[in-house]
N, C-alpha and C positions, 0 to 999 in steps of 0.2 A: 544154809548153803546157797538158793539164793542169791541174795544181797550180797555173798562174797563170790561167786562168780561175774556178776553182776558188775560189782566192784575191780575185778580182773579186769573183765572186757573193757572197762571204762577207761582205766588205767594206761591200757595197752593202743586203744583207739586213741585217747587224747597224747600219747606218748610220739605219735608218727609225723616226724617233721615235715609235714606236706608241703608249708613253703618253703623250705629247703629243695625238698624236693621238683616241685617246680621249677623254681629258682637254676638247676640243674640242667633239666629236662628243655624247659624251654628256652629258659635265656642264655643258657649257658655258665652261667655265672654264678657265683655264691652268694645270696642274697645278703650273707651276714656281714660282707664288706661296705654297704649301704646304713647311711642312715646311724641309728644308735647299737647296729649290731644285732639287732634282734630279730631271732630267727621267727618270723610270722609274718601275718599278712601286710604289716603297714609297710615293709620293707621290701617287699614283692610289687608293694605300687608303688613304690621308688623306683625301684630297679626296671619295673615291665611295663607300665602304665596303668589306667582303671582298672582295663579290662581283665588283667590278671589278678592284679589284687584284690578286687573283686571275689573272684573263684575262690582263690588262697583264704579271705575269709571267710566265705559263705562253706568251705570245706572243715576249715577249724569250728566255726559252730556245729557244724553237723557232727564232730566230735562228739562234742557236750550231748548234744539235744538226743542223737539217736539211743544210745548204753541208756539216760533216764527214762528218755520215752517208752522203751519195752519195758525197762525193769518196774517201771512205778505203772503206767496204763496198762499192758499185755501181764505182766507175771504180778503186780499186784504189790510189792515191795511198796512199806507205808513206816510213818514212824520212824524209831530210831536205827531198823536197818536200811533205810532208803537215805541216811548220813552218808555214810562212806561211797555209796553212789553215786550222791552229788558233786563229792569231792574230788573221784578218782578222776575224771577227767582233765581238772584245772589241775592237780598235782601234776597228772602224766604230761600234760603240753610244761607246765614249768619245770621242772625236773627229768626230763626227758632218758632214756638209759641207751636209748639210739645217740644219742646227742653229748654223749658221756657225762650223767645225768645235770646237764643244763641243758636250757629249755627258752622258750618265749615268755612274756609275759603275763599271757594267759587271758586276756579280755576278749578274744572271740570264744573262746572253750566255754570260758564264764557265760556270755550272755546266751551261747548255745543252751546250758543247761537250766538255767534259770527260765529261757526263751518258755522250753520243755515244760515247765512247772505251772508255768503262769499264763500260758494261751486262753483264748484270744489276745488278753490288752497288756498283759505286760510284757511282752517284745516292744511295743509302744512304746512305753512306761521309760527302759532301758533305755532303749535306743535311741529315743528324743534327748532323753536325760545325758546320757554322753555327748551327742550333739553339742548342746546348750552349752552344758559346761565346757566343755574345748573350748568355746566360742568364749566364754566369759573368762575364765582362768588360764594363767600362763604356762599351766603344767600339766602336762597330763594327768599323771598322778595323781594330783587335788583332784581333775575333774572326773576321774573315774572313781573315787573316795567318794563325792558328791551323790554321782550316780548311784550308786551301790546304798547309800542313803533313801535316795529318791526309792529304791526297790522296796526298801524297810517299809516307807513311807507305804505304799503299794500293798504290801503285805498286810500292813496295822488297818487299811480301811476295809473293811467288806464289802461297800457298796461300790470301789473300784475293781475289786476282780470279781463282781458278778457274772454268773455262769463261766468260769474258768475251773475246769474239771481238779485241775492239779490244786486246787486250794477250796476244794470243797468240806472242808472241816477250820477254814481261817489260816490264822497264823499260829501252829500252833508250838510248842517248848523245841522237838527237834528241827522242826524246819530253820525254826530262829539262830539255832548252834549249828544248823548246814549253811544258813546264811553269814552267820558270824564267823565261821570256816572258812566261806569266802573270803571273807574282807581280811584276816588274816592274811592268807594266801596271795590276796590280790597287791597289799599293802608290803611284802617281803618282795612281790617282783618288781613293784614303782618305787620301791627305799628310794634309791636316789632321787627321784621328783620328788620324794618325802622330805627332802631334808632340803628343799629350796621352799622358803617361804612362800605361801598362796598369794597371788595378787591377781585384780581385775586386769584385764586387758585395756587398754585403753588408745583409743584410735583416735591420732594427732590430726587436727582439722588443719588445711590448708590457709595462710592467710593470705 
């Protein structure tokens, strides 16, 4: 009971279009006319500048991170009920039932709850990793495939999440299928970057 409460809250918190709502409230405007359409934070820093999209992300991670950090550190939820936990948040932001269940892409929710799991060093880990790859690859979606790799990567070494509370027994069979849940998840909302070939970026020198 639990894990499926747990799961509710998750669902429900990651479901609330906050940069929509934003987007509203302060600019006036409907962020989803911006950009690729996508109701979340990148399109909030279209529309508003840093400073708001800023918020509008650091808001959608707090999605993710807050529903796992009580359910899995406070109430103890471990194993294969702390799945559906991990989950409901990136469903709720992608699937949205405020939003008449569409949704954003889901990459702040994402690295909210993973953030969650893997403190201190892999919000690091993540967040460089997206970084880098933007920088290197022409699509998004390769580079957040990438990243989501890099986390694996994270997860397989033990001596990279030393003293990281949330991975105090490794990597172990359900984390791996909450991780593989992800990338599922993350991969159905970047389809379309999916189906453009990955390439290097490549920056044309002046002659």
């Amino acid at each position: 009971m639990i894990s499926l409460t747990w799961t509710l809250i998750g669902f429900l918190l990651g479901s609330l279009p906050i940069s929509v709502w934003l987007g509203k409230l302060v600019l006036r405007t409907d962020i989803r006319d911006y950009g690729d359409g996508n109701p979340g934070g990148t399109n909030v820093l279209r529309a508003g500048g840093r400073g708001l999209g800023l918020l509008a992300i650091i808001l959608d991670m707090l999605k993710g991170a807050i529903p796992v950090s009580l359910a899995h550190y406070v109430f103890k939820v471990d194993s294969w009920p702390l799945i559906p936990v991990v989950l409901a948040p990136i469903l709720g932001h992608a699937f949205s039932p405020l939003l008449g269940w569409r949704g954003g892409k889901a990459l702040a929710s994402t690295l909210g709850v993973w953030a969650a799991l893997t403190v201190p060093f892999g919000p690091f880990v993540m967040g460089g990793s997206v970084f880098v790859f933007n920088k290197l690859l022409n699509t998004s979606g390769w580079a957040v495939m990438a990243a989501l790799l890099a986390l694996l990567g994270f997860l397989l070494a033990p001596a990279l999440h030393w003293r990281s509370p949330g991975l105090a027994a490794g990597l172990t069979l359900p984390l791996f299928v909450a991780w593989a849940g992800t990338v599922a998840i993350i991969a159905w909302t970047h389809r379309a970057d999916l189906r453009q070939r990955p390439q290097l970026r490549i920056r044309r020198t002046r002659r």
